[in-house]
N, C-alpha and C positions, 0 to 999 in steps of 0.2 A: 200100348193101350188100344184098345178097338172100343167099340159102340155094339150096344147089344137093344132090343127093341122084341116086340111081342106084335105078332100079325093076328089082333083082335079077332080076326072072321074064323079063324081055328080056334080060339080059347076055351077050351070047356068049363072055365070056371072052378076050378079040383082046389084050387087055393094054394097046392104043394110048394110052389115058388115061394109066393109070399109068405108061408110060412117057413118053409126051408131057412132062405135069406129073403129076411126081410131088409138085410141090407139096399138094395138092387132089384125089387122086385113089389108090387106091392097092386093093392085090387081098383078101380078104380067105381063109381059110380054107378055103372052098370054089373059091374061084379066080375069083371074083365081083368086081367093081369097089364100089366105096363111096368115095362121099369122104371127107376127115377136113380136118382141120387144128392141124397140128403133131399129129398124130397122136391127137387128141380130137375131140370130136363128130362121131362116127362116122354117114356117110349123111345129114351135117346142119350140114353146113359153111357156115359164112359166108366169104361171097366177096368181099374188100373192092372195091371200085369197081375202082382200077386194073387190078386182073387179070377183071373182068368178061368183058372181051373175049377172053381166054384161054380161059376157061372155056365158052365160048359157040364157040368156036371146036370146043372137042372135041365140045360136043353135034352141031355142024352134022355133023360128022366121024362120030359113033361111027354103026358098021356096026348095030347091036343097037336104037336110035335108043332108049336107056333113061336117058339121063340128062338130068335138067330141073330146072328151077330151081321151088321150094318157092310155092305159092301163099297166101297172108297169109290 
């Protein structure tokens, strides 16, 4: 499992995460992307293994290129 997060100051706001997986992904107040899960640890999600490749999927994707997985 790692930790995945969204660097607000790149976000362009496109929605494609959030919409994608909304699992793991979702807008927050300012119309900004953050991940969560189940709706807690916000920008600080653990990602269990099997959706690894989901989530890795949207980085390749997002237009903003601001979401990364957390370094240990």
């Amino acid at each position: 499992m790692r930790k995945a997060y969204v660097d607000k100051d790149n976000c362009t706001s496109c929605n494609q995460c959030a919409d994608n997986l909304p699992k793991y992904f979702m807008m927050d107040e300012d119309d900004l992307s953050q991940t969560h899960l189940a709706g807690s640890s916000i920008n600080d999600a653990m990602i269990p293994d099997e959706d690894e490749k989901k989530v890795q999927k949207e980085m390749d994707e997002c237009p903003g290129e601001c979401i990364h997985w957390k370094k240990h």
